[in-house]
Structures are given as C-alpha cells and as structure tokens.
C-alpha distance (Angstrom), angle and dihedral (degrees) to the residues before:
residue distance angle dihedral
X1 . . .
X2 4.16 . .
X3 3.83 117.1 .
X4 3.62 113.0 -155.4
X5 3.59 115.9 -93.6
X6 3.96 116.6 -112.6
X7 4.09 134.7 142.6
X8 3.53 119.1 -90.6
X9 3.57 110.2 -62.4
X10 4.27 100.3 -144.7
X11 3.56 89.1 61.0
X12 3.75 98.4 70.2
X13 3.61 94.3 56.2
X14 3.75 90.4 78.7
X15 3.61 87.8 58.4
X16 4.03 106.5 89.5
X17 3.97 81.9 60.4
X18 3.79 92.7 61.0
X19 4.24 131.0 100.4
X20 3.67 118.1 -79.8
X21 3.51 122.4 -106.3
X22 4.08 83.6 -106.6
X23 3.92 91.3 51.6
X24 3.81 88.7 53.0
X25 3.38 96.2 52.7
X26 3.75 94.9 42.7
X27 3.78 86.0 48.6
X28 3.88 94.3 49.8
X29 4.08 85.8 39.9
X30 3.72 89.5 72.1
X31 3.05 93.5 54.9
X32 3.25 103.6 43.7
X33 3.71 83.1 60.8
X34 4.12 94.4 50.0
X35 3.65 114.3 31.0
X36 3.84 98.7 102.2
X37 4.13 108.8 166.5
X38 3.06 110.6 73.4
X39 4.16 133.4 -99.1
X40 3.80 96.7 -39.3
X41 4.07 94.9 40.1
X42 4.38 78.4 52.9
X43 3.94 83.2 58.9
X44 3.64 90.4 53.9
X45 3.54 99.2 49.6
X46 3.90 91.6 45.2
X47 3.56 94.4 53.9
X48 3.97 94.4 49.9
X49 3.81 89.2 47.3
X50 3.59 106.7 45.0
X51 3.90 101.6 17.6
X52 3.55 99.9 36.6
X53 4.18 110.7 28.6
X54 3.96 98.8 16.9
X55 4.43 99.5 35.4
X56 3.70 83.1 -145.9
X57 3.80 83.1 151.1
X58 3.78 143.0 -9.4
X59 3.82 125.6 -90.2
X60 3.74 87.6 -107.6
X61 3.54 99.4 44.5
X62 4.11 80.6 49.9
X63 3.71 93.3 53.8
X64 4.13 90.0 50.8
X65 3.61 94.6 52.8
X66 4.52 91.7 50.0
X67 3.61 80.4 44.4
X68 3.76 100.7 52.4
X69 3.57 90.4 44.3
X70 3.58 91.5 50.2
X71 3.64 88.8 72.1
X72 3.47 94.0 47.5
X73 3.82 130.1 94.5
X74 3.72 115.6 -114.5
X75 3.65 141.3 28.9
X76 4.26 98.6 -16.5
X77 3.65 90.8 -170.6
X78 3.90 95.6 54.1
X79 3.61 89.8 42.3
X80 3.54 95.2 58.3
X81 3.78 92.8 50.0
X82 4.00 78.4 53.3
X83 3.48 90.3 53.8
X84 4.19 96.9 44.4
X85 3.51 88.0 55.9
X86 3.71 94.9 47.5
X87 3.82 96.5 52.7
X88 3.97 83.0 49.4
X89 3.59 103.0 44.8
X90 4.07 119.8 2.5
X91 3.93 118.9 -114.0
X92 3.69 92.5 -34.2
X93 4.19 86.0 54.7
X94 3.39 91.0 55.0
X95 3.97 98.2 43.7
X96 3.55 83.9 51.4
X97 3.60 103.7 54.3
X98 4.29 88.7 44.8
X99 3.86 89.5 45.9
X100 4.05 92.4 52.0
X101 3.77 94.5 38.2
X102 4.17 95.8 42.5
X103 3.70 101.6 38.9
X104 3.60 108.3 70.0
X105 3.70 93.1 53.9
X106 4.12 91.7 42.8
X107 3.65 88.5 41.4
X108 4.36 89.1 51.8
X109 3.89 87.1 42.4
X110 3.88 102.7 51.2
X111 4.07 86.3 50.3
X112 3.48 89.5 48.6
X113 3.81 90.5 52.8
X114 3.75 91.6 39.8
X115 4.09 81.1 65.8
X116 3.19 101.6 -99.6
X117 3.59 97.0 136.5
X118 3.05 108.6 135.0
X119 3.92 94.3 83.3
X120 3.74 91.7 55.9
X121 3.67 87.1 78.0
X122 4.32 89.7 56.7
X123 3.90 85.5 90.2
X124 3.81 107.8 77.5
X125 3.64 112.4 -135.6
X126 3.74 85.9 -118.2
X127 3.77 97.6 58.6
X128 4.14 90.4 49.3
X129 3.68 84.7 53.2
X130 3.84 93.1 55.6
X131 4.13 88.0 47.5
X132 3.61 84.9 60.9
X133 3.76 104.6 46.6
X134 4.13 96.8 45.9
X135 4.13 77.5 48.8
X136 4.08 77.3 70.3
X137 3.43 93.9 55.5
X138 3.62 100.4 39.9
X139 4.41 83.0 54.9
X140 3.93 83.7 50.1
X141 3.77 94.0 50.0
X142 3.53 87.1 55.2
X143 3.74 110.7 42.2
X144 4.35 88.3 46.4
X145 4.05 83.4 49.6
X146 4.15 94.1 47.9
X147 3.94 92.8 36.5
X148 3.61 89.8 61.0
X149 3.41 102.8 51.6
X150 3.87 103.5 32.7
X151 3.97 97.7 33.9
X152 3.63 100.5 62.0
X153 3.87 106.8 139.6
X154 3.87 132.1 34.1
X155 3.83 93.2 -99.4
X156 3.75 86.5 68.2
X157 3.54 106.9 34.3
X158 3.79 80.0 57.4
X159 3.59 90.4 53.1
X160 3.83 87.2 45.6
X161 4.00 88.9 56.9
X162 3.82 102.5 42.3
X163 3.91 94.8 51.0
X164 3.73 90.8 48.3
X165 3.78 88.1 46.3
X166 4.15 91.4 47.8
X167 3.95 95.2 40.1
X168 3.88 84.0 57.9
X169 3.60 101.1 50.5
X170 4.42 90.9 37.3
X171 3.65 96.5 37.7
X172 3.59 95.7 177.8
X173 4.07 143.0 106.5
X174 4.08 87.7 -109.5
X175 3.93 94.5 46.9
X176 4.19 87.7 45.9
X177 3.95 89.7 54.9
X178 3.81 88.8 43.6
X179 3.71 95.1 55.4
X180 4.02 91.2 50.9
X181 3.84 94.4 43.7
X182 4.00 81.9 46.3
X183 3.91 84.9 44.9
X184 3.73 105.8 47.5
X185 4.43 86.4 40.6
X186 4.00 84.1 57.4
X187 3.80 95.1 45.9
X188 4.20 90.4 48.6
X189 3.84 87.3 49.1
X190 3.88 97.4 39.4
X191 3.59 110.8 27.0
X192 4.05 119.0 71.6
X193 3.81 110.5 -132.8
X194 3.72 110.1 -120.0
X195 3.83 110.4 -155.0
X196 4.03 90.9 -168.1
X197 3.82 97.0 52.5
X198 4.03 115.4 115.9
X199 3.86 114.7 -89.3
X200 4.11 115.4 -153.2
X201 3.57 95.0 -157.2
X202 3.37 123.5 -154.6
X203 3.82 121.7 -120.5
X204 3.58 98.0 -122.5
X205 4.57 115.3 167.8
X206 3.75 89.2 175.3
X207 4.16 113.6 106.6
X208 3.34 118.0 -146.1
X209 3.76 89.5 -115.8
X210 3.33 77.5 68.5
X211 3.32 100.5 50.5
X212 3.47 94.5 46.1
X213 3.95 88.1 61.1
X214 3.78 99.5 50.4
X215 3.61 89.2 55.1
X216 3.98 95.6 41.4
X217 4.01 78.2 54.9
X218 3.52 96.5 50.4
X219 3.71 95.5 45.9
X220 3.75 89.1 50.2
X221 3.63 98.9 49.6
X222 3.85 90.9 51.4
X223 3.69 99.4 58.1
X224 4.07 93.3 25.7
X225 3.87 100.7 56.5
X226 4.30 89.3 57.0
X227 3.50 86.8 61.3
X228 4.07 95.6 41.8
X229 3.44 82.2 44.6
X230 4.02 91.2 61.2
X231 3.51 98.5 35.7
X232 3.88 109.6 46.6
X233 4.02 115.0 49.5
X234 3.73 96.2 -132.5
X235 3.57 121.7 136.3
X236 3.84 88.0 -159.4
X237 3.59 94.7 63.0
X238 3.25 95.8 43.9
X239 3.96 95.7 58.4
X240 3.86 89.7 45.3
X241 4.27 84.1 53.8
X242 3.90 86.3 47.9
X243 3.47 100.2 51.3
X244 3.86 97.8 29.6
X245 3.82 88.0 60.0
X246 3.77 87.0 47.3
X247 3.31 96.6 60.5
X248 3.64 99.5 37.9
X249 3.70 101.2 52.3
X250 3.84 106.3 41.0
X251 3.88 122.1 88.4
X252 4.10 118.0 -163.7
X253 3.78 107.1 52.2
X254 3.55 129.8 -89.1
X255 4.19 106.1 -36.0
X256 3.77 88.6 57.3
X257 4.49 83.7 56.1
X258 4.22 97.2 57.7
X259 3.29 95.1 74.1
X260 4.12 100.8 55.1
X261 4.04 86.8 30.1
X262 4.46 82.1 52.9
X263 3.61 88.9 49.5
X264 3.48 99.4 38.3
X265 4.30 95.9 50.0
X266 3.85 108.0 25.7
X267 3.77 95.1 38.9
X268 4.06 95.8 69.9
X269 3.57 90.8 29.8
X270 3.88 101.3 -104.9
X271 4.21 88.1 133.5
X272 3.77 133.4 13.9
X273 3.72 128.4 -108.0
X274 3.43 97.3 -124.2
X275 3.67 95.0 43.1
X276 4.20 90.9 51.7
X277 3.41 89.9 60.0
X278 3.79 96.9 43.5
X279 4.00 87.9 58.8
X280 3.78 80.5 42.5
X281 3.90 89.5 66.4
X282 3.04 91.9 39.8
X283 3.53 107.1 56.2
X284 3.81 80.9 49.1
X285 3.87 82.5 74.5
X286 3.48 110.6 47.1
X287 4.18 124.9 71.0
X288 3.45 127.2 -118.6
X289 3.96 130.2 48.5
X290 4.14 119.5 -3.8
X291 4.29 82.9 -143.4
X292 4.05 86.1 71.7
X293 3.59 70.7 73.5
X294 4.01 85.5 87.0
X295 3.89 90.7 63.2
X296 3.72 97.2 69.8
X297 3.96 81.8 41.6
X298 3.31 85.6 68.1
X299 3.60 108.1 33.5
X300 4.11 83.1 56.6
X301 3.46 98.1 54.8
X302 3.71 112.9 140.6
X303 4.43 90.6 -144.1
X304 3.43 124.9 30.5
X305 3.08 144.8 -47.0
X306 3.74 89.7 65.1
X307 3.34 139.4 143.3
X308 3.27 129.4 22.0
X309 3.89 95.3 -4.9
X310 3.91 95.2 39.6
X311 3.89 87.6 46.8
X312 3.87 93.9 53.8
X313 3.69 93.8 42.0
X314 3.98 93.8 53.9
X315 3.52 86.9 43.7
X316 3.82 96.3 54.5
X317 4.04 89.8 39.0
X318 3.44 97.5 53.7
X319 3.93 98.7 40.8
X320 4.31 87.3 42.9
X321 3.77 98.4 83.1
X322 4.27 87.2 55.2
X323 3.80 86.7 54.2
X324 4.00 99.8 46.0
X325 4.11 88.6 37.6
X326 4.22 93.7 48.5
X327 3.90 87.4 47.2
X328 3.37 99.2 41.2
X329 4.43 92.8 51.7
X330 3.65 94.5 38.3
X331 3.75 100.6 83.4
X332 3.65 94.0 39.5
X333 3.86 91.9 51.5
X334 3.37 98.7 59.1
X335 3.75 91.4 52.8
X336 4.04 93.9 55.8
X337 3.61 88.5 40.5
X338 3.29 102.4 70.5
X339 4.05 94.4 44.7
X340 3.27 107.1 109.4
X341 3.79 98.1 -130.7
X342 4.03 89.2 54.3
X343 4.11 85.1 52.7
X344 3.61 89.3 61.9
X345 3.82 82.6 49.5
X346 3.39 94.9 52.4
X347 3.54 99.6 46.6
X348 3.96 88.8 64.8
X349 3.62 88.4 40.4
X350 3.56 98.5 58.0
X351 4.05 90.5 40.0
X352 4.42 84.9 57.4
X353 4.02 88.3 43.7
X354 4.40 89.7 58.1
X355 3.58 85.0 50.7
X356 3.98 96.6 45.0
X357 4.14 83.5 52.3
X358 4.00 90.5 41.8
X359 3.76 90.3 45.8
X360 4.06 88.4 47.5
X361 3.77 91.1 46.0
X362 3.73 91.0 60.5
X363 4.23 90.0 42.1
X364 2.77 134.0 47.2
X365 3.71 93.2 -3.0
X366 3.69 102.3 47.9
X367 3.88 101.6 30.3
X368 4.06 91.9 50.8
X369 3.84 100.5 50.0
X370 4.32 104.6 27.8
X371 3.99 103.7 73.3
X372 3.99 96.4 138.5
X373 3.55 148.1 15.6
X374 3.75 96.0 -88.7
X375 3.48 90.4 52.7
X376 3.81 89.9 55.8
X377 3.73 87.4 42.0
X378 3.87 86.9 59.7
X379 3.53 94.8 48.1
X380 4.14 94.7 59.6
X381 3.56 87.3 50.7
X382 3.55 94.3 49.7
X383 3.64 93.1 47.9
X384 3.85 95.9 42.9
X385 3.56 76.3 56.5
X386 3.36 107.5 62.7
X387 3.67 96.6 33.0
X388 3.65 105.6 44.0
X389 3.76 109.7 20.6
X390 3.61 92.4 42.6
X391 4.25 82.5 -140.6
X392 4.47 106.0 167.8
X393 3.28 110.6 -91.9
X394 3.97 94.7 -119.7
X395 3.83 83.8 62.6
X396 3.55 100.3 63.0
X397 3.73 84.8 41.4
X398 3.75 89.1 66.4
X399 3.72 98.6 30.1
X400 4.56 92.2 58.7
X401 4.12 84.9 44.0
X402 3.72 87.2 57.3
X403 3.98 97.7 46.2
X404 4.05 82.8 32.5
X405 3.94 86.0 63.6
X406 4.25 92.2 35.0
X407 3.17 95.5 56.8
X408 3.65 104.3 45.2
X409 3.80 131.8 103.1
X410 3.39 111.3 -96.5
C-alpha cells in the first residue's frame, strides 16, 4: 500500500520563525542593488550573506543548491536566489528574492531604453572599473570559504584542480556540465557512501505532486507556445515564445543568451542593431542578473508591446522557465540527496564546482578587472575586507567604486 508522496513533515515546523515575504525581498533588494560581477561574483555574495552572516543554510547544503543549478538551464545564480527564498518562504519566498534581486537592474534598463540616457553616463568609467575588480575579491572570498569545507582530502583537492584546469582550456556551458557529470561519476566510483554521516536537509514544503506539475508546465509551455506562436497573430505571444525559449534552452548564464536573444529580435526587425548593443553596454553597468537584459529588449521593441508593458512581459517570459524548472527539481533533490550513493556523488560534485568558481575567478573575473598594480592593490583590501573585518559586502562594493574612480586617469 502507496502513501502519498510529500516532503518531510518536521521540517515545516520551523517555518513560522522564518523572514517575511517583505524581509526577503528587502534582503534580496540589497543585493540586487550591489552584486556587481557577474553570475559567479552573485554566488559569492549569496553565500557570505545567507551562509555566512544570516546561517540560512549550511556550507554543504550551499554547495548542493550551486550544484543543482549548475545543471540547470538558465541564469544558475538567479535561480538559486529563487531557490533561497523558496526554502524560506514558499512561492511567495522565492518571488520575493527574484523580484528584489532582478528589479533594480530591469528597473535601470527600461529607463535607459525609455531614452533616458543621459544618466547612464553618471557612473564614471573609473568607478565601474572598481565594481568589477572588488567582484574578484568577493569570487576569492568565496572559493577559499567553499574549498575549505568541501575539499578536505587529496581525492578532492585533486578534483578541485583538474576541473579548474579543464574549465580553462573548454570554457564553455557543454565542457562545465561535462566536468560535473565527470565529477559526480568519480565521486560514485571513488568515494565510499557513509550512511551515518550528517545530512543538512533542506527545508523543502513543495510535494512532489507538486513538483511533478511545475515541470509538466514547463515542458508544456516550451513546445506549446511555438505552435501558439504560429497559429494566433499576436505579437505578445510571440515575444513571450521568444524569450521563454531563450531562457529555457541555454546553459551558462546570461553571455551564452545574446547571441539567440540577437538573432531572435534584430533579425525580423523587432529591435535595432545599434540599439541591442547599446542595452548591451548598458547592462554591462548595472548589478544584478545579465537576463534583466530582456527588459530593455522589450522596452525597445520597434511594434508593440513596448515599453513598459513589453519590457515586463519579456522580463517575466524569459526568467519563467527558471521558476517552473527550480520548483519543479527541488522536491526531487532532496530525496536523491540524502541517498547515500548520490552523497558520494555529491562529494565529487561539489569538489568540480570549487574548481569551476576558482577557474572563473582567474577568467573572466580576474583577467577583465586586474590590469595594474592598483587594481591588485584594491583587490587585497577588498578581500582583507571581507575576510577579516567582517565589513557588509555592499560596503566594500561602494568603498572599491570610489578608489575605482580615484584612481583612474582622468
């Protein structure tokens, strides 16, 4: 006899004593408004804030979630802010936390594309610079912070090494999901499950019946909206298939999405050349995710919707599959992880997703932001920053823009 499937029950009595739906967005708001550096800099400055100063989870539990996400489609760094405010809150957690993180730079973006250009030029050049080089030591803080509590033996400080080496040479979406299949293979070979070792589970309400129905969802609106698409004139629908597909169908974050979102909105005409790569630049400039990208997209559009409305619908379409995919996975992932066999997985999962970050930190993270000795100069303060003065991380954010823009020519 079948009992119906649900999470474990225990779990959700901790959740009356968790942040409000407001508190997660507030939380997420800032830092929306200071994560400069890209997705795997946003990694960093989640796992100081919510592993390190808030104990929302446990390094390990941390390391699961990049992990999971890393075999996802999609923007893995947005995604697991999605999923830290679902494990806190439900569905309203995790719109929360992608609201507060996404809507500064969508926000900056759609005024940008609105014309308001002019203020894109208040950031001196010098200042963006310094956003970029303390996103080097905010990558630093975290790979030294993960490396010592997930690389704890030879066997995975050699995995550690020969990932970072191999996501160097194949720096690509298809060579990163290579390494962790290659990873988590070595870890079931290598590793000896250990039944009695400590689980951090994760507080996950959703049932897989649940889960099951998000993903039925997604899979339906993938190969659905083509044929809406064709069969109803409506240039609404057809942006939502656009972007929808875009963010469905594109591993390694939001650099590896410009070229299919280029093809798919200056081809036919829907946004101009010159103005793609304007909002390019632009996005450059702003923190949070690269996909907010989609709301000047939208706001540009050369037929209606645009906007304000065709900026908020591209942005919803193109962030919806992350949603429906990290609600759909959740439930299930808790369930393998805490199989034994999947722990020994994990363990050389987590070991390949250090060196990932430690191969990142050195490109494109390090070689884009440290061209001189000041800027290396910044970067040890930075660092010293976060590690040893325990200073917010949205302070040294504002602190290496000021000595960014000091300290340039001009």
């Amino acid at each position: 006899m079948t009992t119906p499937l649900k999470t474990n029950p225990p779990i959700e009595e901790d959740l009356p004593q968790k942040e409000s739906t407001w508190g997660i967005f507030l939380v997420f708001l800032r830092l929306g408004l200071t994560s400069f550096g890209g997705p795997i800099a946003h990694l960093g400055y989640f796992r100081n804030e919510f592993v390190n100063r808030r104990h929302w989870l446990s390094e390990r539990s941390y390391a699961d979630l990049v992990a999971l996400c890393q075999f996802l489609p999609g923007p893995a760094s947005s995604q697991v802010g999605m999923a830290l405010g679902l494990l806190r809150h439900g569905y309203s957690g995790a719109f929360a936390a992608w609201a507060g993180f996404t809507l500064p730079s969508a926000i900056a973006l759609i005024l940008f594309a609105l014309g308001i250009s002019n203020r894109a030029t208040a950031v001196p050049a010098g200042a963006l610079h310094g956003f970029k080089v303390v996103a080097v030591a905010v990558v630093a803080q975290a790979v030294w912070g993960m490396a010592k509590n997930l690389c704890t033996d030879t066997l995975r400080v050699t995995i550690m090494a020969v990932a970072a080496c191999i996501a160097l040479l194949i720096p690509s979406a298809s060579g990163q999901i290579s390494i962790i299949t290659a990873a988590g293979v070595t870890g079931l070979l290598l590793f000896r499950p250990e039944p009695a070792r400590n689980h951090d589970p994760l507080p996950v309400t959703i049932s897989y019946r649940a889960g099951v129905l998000w993903l039925a969802l997604f899979f339906c609106l993938l190969a659905g909206l083509p044929v809406l698409a064709a069969l109803l004139p409506s240039q609404a629908v057809a942006d939502v298939n656009v972007f929808f597909r875009s963010g469905a169908l594109v591993f390694g974050g939001g650099h590896v999405v410009l070229p299919l979102l280029q093809a798919a909105v200056v081809s036919p005409g829907w946004v101009g050349n010159d103005a793609f790569l304007a909002g390019y630049g632009a996005a450059q400039a702003v923190p949070g995710p690269l996909f907010a990208f989609a709301a000047f997209l939208g706001t540009s559009m050369n037929i209606t919707p645009s906007g304000w409305i065709g900026g908020i619908l591209c942005l919803l379409a193109i962030f919806a599959p992350s949603f429906l995919l990290v609600t759909g996975t959740l439930p299930f992932w808790e369930q393998l992880r805490r199989n034994v066999h999947t722990q020994a997985a994990l363990a050389g999962i987590n070991a390949a997703v250090v060196g990932l970050l430690l191969a990142a930190l050195y490109h494109p993270v390090w070689t884009s932001a440290v061209r001189t000795p000041s800027d290396f100069g910044v970067v040890i303060i930075a660092f010293v920053a976060l590690m040893y003065w325990k200073l917010p991380p949205w302070l040294v954010v504002a602190g290496c823009g000021a000595a960014g823009w000091l300290i340039s020519p001009g």
